[in-house]
C-alpha positions as CSV (number, residue, x, y, z in Angstrom):
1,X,0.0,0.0,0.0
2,X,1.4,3.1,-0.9
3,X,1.5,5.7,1.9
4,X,-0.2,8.6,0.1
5,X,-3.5,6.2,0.9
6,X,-2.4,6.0,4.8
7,X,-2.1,9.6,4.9
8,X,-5.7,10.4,3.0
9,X,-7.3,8.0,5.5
10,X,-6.1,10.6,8.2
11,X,-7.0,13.3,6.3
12,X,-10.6,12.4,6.3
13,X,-10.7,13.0,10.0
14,X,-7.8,16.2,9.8
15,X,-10.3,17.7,7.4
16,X,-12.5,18.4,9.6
17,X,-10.5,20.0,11.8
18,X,-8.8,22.6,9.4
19,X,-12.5,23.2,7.4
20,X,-13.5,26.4,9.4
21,X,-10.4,27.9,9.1
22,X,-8.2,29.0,6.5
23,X,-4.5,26.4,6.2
24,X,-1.2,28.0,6.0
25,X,0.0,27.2,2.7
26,X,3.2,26.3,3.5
27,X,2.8,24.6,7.4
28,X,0.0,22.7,7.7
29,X,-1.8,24.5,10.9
30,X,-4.7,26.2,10.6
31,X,-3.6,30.1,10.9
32,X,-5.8,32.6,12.8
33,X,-7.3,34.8,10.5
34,X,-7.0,37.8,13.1
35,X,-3.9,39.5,13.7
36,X,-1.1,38.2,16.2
37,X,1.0,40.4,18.6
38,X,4.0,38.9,20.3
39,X,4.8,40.7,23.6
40,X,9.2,39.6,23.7
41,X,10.7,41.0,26.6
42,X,14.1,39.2,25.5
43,X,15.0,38.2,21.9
44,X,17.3,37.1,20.2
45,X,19.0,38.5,17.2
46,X,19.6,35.1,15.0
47,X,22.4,37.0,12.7
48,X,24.1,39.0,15.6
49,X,23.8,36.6,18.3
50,X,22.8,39.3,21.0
51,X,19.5,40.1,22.4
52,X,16.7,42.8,22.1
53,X,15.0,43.9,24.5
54,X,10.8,44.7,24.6
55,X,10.3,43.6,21.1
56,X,6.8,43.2,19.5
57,X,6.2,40.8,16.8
58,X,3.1,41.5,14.6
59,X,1.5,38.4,12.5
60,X,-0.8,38.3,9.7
61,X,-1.8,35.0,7.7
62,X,1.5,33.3,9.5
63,X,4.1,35.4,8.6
64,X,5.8,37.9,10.3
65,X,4.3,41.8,9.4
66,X,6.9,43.7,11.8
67,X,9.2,43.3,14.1
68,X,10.4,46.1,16.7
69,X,10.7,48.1,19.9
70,X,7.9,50.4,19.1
71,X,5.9,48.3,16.5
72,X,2.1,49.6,16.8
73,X,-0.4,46.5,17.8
74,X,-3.0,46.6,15.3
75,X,-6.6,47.2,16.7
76,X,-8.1,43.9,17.6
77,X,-5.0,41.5,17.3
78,X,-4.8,39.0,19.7
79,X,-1.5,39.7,22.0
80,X,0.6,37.0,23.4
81,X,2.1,38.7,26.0
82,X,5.2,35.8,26.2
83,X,6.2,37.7,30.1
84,X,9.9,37.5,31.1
85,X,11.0,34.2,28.7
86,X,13.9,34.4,26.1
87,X,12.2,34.3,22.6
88,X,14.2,32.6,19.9
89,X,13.4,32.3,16.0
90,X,12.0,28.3,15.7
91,X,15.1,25.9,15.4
92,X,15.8,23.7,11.8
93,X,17.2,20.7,12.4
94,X,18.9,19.5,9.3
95,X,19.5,15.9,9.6
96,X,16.6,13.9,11.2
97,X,15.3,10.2,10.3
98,X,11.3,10.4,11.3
99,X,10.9,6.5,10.0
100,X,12.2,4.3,12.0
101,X,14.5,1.5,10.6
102,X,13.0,-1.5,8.5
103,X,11.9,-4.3,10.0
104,X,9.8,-7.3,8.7
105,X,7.7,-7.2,12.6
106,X,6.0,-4.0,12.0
107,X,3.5,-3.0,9.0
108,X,3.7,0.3,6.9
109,X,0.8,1.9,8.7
110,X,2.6,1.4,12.5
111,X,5.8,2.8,11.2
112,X,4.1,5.7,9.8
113,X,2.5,6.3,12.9
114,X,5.7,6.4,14.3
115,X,6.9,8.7,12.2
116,X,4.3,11.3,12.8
117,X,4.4,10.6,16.2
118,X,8.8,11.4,15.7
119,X,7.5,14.4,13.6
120,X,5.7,16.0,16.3
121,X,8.0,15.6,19.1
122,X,10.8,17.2,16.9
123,X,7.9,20.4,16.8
124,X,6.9,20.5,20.3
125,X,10.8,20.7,21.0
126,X,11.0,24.0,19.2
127,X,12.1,22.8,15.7
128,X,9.3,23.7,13.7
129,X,11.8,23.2,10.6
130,X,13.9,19.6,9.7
131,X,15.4,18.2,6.8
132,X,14.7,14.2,6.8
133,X,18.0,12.4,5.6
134,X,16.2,8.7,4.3
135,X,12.7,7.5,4.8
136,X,14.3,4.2,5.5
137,X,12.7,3.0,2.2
138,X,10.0,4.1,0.1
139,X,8.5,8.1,0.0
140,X,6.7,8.3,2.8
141,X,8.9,11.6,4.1
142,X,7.5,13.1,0.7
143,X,3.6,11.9,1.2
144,X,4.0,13.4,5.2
145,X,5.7,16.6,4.1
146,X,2.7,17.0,1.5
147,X,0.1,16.2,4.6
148,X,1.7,18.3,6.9
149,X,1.5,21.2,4.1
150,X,-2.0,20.7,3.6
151,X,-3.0,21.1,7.0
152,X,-4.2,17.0,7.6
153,X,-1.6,16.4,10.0
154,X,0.4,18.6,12.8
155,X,4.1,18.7,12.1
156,X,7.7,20.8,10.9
157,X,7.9,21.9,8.0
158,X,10.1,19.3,5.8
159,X,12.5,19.0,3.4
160,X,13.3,15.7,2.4
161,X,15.2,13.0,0.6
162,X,13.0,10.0,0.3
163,X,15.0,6.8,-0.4
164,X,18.9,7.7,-0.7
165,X,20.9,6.2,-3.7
166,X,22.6,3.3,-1.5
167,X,25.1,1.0,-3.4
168,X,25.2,-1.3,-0.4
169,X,27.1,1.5,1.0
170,X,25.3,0.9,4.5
171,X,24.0,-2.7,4.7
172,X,25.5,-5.5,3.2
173,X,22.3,-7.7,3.1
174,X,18.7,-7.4,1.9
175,X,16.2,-4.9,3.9
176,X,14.2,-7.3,6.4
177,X,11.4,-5.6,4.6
178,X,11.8,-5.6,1.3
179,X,8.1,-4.2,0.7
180,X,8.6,-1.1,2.0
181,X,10.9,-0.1,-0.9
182,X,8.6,0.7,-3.3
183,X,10.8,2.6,-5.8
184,X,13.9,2.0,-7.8
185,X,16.4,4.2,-6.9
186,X,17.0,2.1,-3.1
187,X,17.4,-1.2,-4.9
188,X,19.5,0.2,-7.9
189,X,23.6,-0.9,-7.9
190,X,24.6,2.7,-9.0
191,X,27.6,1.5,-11.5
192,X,28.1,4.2,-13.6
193,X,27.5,7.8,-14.1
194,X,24.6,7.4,-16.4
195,X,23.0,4.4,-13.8
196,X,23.5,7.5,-11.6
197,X,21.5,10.2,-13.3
198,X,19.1,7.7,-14.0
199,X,18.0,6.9,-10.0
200,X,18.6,11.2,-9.7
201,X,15.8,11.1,-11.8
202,X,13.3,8.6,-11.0
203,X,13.7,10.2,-7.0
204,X,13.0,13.4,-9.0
205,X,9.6,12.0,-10.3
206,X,8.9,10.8,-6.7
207,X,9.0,14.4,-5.3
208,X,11.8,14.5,-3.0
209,X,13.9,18.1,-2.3
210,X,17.2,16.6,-2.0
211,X,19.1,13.5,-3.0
212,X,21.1,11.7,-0.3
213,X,23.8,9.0,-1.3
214,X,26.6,7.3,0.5
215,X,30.1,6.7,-0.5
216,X,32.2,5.4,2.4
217,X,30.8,1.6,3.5
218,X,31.2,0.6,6.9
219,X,31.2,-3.3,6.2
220,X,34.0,-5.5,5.6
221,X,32.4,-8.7,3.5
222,X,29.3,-10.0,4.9
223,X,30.0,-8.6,8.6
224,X,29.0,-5.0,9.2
225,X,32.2,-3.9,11.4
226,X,33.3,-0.1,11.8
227,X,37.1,0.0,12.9
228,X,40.0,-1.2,11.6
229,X,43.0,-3.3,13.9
230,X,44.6,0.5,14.6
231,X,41.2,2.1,15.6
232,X,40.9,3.7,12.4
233,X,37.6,3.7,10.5
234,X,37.2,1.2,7.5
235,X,35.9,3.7,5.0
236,X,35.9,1.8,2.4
237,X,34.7,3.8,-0.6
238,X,31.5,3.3,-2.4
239,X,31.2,5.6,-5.1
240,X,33.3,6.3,-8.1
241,X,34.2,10.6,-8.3
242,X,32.8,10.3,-11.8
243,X,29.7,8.5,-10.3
244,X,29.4,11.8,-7.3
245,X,29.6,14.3,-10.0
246,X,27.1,13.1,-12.2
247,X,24.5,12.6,-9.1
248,X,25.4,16.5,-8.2
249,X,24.9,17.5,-11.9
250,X,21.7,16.0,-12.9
251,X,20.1,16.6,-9.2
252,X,21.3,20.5,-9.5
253,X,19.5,20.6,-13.2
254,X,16.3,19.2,-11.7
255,X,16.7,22.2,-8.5
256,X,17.6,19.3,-5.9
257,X,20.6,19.7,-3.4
258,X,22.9,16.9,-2.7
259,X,23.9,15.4,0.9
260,X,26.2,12.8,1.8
261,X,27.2,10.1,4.4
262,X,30.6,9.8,4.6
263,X,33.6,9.3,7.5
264,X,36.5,10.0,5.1
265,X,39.1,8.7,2.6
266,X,38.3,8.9,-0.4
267,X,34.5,8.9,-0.3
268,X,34.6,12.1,1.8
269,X,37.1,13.9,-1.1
270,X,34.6,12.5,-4.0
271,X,31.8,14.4,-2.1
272,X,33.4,17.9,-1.8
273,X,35.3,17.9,-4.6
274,X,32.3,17.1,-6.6
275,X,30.3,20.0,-4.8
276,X,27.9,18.2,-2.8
277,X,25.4,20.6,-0.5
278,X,25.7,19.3,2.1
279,X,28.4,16.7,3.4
280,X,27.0,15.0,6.7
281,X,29.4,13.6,9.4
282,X,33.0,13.9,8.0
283,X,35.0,12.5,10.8
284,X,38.1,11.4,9.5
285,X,38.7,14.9,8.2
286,X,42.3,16.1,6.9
287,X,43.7,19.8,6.4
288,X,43.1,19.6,2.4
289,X,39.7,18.4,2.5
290,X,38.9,21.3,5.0
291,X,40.6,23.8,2.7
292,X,37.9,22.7,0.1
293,X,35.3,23.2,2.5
294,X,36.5,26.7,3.0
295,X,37.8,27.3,-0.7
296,X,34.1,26.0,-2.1
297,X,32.1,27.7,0.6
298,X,30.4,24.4,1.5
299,X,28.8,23.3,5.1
300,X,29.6,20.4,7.2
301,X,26.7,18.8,9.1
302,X,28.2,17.0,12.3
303,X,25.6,14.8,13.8
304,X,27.0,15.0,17.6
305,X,23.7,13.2,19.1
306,X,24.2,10.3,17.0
307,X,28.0,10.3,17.7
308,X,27.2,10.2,21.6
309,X,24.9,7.6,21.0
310,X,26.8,5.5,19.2
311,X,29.9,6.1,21.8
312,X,29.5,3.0,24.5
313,X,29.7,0.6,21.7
314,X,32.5,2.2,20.2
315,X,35.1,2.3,22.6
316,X,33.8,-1.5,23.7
317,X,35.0,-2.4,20.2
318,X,38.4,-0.2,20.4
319,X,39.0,-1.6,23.9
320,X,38.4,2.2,25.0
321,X,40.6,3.4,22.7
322,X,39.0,5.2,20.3
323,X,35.3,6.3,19.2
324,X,33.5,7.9,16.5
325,X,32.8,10.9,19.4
326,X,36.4,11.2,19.8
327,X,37.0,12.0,16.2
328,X,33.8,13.9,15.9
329,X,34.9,16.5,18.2
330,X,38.7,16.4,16.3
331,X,36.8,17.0,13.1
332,X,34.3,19.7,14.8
333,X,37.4,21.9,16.3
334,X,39.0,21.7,13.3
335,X,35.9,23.1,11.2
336,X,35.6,25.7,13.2
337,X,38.4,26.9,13.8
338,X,38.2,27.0,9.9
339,X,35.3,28.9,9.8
340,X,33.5,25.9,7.5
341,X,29.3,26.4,8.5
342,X,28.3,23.8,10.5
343,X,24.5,23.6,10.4
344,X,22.5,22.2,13.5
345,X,22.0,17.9,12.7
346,X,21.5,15.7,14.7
347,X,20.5,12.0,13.0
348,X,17.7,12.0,15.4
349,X,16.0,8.2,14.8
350,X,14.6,5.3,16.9
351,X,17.5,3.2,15.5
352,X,19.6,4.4,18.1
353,X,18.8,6.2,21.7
354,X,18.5,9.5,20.0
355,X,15.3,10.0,20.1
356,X,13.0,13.0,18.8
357,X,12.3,16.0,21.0
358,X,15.9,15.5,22.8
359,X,17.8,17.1,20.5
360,X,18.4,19.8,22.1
361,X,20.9,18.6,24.3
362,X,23.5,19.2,21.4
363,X,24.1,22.6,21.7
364,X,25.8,22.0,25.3
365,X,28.5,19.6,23.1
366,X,28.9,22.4,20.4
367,X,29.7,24.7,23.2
368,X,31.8,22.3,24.9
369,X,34.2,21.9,21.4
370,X,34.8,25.1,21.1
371,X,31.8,27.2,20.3
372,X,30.8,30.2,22.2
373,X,26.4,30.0,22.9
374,X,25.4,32.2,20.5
375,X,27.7,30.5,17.9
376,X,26.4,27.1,18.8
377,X,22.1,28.8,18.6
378,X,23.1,30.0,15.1
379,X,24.3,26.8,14.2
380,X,20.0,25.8,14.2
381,X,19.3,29.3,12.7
382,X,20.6,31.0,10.0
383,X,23.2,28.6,9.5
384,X,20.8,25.5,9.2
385,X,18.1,27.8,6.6
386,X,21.6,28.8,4.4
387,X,22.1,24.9,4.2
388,X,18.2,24.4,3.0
389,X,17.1,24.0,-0.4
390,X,14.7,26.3,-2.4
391,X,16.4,29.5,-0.8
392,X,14.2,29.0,2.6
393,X,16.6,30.6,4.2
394,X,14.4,34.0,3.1
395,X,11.2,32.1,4.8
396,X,12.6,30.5,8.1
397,X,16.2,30.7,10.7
398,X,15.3,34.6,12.1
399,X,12.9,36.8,13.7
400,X,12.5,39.1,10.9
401,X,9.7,40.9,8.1
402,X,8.6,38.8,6.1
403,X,9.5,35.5,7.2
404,X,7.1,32.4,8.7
405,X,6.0,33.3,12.2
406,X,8.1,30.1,14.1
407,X,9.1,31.1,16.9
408,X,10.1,29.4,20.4
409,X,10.6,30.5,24.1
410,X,12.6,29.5,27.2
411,X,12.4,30.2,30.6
412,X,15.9,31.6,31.3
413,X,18.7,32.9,29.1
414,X,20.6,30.4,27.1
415,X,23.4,32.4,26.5
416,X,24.4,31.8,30.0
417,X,23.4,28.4,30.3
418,X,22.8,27.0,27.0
419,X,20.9,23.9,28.2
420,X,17.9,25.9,28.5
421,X,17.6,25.3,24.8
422,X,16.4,21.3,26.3
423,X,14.0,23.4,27.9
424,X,11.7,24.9,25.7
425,X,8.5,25.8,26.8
426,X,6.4,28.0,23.8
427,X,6.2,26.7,20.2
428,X,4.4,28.9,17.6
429,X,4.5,27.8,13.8
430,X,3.4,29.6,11.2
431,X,1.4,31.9,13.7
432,X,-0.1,28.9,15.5
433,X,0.4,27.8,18.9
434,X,1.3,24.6,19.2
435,X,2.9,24.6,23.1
436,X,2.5,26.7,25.9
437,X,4.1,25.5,28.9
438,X,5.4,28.9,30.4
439,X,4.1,30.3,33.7
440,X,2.0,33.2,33.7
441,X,-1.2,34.1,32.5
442,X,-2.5,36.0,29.9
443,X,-1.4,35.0,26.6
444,X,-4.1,34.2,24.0
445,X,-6.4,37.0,25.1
């Protein structure tokens, strides 16, 4: 069954709750038709990293109408008077997996209530943007993103990848659940450049924003196994350069971007050298690669949450003396101190303990390798919008005219203790509240 009919059975009840109301047409929440004031006591500045003090926010239809210290409330708006909370721009998280991993125990229909279930956690933790990196087979990411837009379910907005192009690159067996792949580019053995373009293509027709491939393997044989004898990663490369550019070609001429799973060698290299968007993970970095980075103006998206996750087994395996955290935070120091962007990811998934709506606890990590707090916020900001495709980065990442009205709140002031940012308490998308845990009363009225 393909999941376009799973999520029209839930429209049929979501339709009834959107059908007195006009639907954002790009968040998939019904928006007030009134005007919304935001009373912000504290905000903060997503491009300077500082803070504003008494700012109002004025909404129409979702997006933000004016921003300012002495912006006039217009006559009737509701106000939302948000007290003494820090008020941040809603966070992007550009690397999350809402469908869980295959398995041949569960149906489509309970992973895909899973993954709406992963999709609103990830909104009521303040990240009213994400960017799903592999539906874990078929296009259901596409069919949720469209559902979400349409108002039939609650969720971030998405960008999303759909199946990636996988050569084997990350299991060296059949899927448990070979039904759930119901398209062509997950099963295709990518050997050649015009193979390639091809499965660019046909994930094209399927509706995905980006294409995701892999080109380091992490298998040795039959035997999924990570390190080498001298604690080094296996990186065995998967991908031909040849293969890498024509993926980034034919996916920039159909107005895709390109991301890719990679730990080094000479998958990593294939990756930037053939301009891919965004590289994910990168944690056998050297000084040349980095100078491309720099020289290309390209990001580097370090998924810390999954490298802590992923830590205890590690070292087991290196008799403690080595893990892919270790080199994470090598790699994350030395991108930095680069200046390379380093959009917030964090491989949220159920495949491993890091589970959506937690996500937060990264930006104590970022601050920990070297980032100041404000560097670290901006990393889920404007850095994570620049990184999106379709140039959202005019639409979401900032508090400012003319962008969606997403918008979060804490209690206390994460600059001095960014941890607070675990801690959020308001969620507004697109105008609409969608969590309001602060003390106080008030708001709404």
């Amino acid at each position: 069954m393909r999941l376009k009919t799973i999520f029209l059975l839930i429209a049929v009840v979501g339709m009834a709750a959107v059908s007195s109301t006009r639907a954002s047409s790009q968040g998939g929440n019904a928006v007030p038709a009134q005007a919304v004031a935001v009373r912000a006591a504290r905000l903060f500045d997503a491009r300077s990293g500082t803070y504003r003090a008494n700012q109002i926010i004025v909404i129409r239809d979702g997006i933000i109408a004016d921003v300012g210290p002495a912006v006039p409330i217009p006559a009737g708006a509701r106000i939302i008077d948000l007290g003494s909370a820090t008020v941040l721009p809603g966070m992007i998280d550009a690397h999350v997996h809402v469908y869980a991993g295959t398995s041949a125990t569960q149906s489509i229909q309970y992973r895909t209530a899973i993954a709406i279930a992963n999709a609103q956690k990830d909104l009521a933790a303040g990240f009213t943007t994400v960017l799903d990196m592999d539906s874990r087979g078929g296009y259901g990411t596409v069919d949720m993103r469209n559902a979400i837009d349409r108002g039939f379910i609650q969720g971030p907005r998405m960008q999303v990848v759909g199946q990636s192009i996988n050569q084997r690159a990350s299991t060296p067996y059949r899927s448990p659940s070979p039904t759930f792949y119901d398209g062509y580019a997950e099963n295709k053995n990518v050997n050649g450049p015009w193979l390639a373009r091809a499965a660019v293509r046909e994930a094209k027709l399927n509706g995905v924003d980006w294409i995701k491939i892999y080109t380091t393997q992490d298998f040795v044989g039959n035997e999924i196994r990570v390190w080498k004898p001298d604690q080094t990663l296996i990186n065995s490369p998967s991908l031909t350069l040849e293969e890498v550019q024509a993926i980034v070609d034919e996916a920039h001429r159909l107005g895709l971007k390109v991301a890719c799973h990679t730990y080094g060698g000479e998958g990593l290299r294939s990756c930037v050298s053939a301009g891919v968007d965004a590289t994910q993970h990168a944690l056998e970095i050297d000084d040349a690669t980095v100078k491309m980075l720099v020289d290309k103006k390209l990001p580097l998206t370090m998924t810390i949450d999954d490298l802590v996750a992923l830590e205890k087994e590690d070292l087991k395996e290196t008799g403690g003396k080595m893990s892919r955290l270790m080199l994470g935070e090598q790699a994350f120091r030395k991108l930095h101190k680069a200046r390379v962007p380093i959009p917030f990811g964090s491989g949220a998934t159920d495949d491993l303990p890091v589970l959506h709506g937690t996500q937060g606890d990264q930006f104590a990590y970022m601050v920990k390798w070297g980032m100041t707090p404000a560097e670290a916020l901006q990393t889920a900001f404007a850095v994570a919008a620049d990184s999106l495709n379709y140039q959202w980065n005019a639409k979401v990442g900032a508090l400012e005219k003319g962008k969606y009205a997403d918008l979060v709140a804490v209690s206390g002031d994460p600059l001095a203790d960014v941890t607070e940012m675990q801690r959020v308490k308001f969620v507004m998308k697109g105008g609409v509240v969608v969590r309001d845990d602060l003390p106080g009363s008030g708001r709404g009225k």
